[in-house]
DRENLODREN-548129 format. One line per 10 residues: number of its first residue (from 0); their letters; for each residue x, y, z of C-alpha. Coordinates in nm, 3 decimals, decimal comma. Example, Ala and Ser with C-alpha at 12.3 -4.5 7.8 and 13.67 -1.06 7.14 Angstrom:
0 = AS = 1,230 -0,450 0,780  1,367 -0,106 0,714;
END
This chain:
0 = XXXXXXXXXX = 0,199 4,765 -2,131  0,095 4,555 -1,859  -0,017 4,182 -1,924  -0,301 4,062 -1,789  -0,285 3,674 -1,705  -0,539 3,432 -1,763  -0,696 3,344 -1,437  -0,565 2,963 -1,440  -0,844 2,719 -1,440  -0,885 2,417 -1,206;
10 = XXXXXXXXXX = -0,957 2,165 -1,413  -1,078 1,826 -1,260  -0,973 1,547 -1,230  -0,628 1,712 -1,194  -0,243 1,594 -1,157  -0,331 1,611 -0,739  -0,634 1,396 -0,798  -0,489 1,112 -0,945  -0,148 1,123 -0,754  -0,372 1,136 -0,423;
20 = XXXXXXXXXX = -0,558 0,803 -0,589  -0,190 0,670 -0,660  -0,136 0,712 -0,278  -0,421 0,551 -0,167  -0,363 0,227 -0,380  0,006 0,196 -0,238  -0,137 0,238 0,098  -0,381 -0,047 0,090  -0,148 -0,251 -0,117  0,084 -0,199 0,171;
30 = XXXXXXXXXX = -0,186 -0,242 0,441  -0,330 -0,572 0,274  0,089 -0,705 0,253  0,152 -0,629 0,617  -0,172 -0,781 0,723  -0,032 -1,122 0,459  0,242 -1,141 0,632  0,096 -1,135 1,019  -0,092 -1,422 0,884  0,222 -1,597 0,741;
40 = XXXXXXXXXX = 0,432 -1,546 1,096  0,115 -1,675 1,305  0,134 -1,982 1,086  -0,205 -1,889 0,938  -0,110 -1,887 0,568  0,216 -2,051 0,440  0,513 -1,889 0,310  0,449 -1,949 -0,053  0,110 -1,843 -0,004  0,205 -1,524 0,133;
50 = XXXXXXXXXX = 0,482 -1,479 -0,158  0,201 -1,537 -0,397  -0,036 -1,296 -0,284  0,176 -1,025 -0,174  0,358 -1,088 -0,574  -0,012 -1,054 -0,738  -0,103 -0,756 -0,511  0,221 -0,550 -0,639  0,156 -0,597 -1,003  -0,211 -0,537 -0,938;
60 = XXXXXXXXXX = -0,058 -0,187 -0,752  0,185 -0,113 -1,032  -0,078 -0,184 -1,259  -0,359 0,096 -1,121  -0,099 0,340 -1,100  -0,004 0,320 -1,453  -0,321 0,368 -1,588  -0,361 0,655 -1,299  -0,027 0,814 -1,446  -0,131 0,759 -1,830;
70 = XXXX = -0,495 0,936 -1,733  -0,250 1,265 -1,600  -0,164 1,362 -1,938  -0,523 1,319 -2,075;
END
């Protein structure tokens, strides 16, 4: 007997979704560190400064992107 398959269904917000959203979030995280540390070599922002920020902007990052992988399995 043949089987006939259940026509899959696309279900949003789906695993594609939210890895695209992790994506974007390291890109500006990345973007807003680069941009930190421009500042920091024209002498714009100290080093410490820059440390700081760029520190708060990863666990702000790693952060979203938790939540982003927890909401995958919901």
């Amino acid at each position: 007997m043949n089987k006939i398959k259940k026509p899959e269904i696309n279900s949003f917000p789906n695993n594609e979704f939210w890895d695209s959203l992790e994506r974007i979030v390291n890109g500006l995280s990345n973007l807003i560190k680069n941009i930190i540390s421009a500042l920091n070599k024209l002498g714009i922002i100290s080093y410490d400064l820059s440390f700081k920020i760029k520190m708060i902007l990863s666990g702000i990052a790693s952060a979203i992107c938790v939540i982003f992988d927890k909401q995958k399995k919901y």
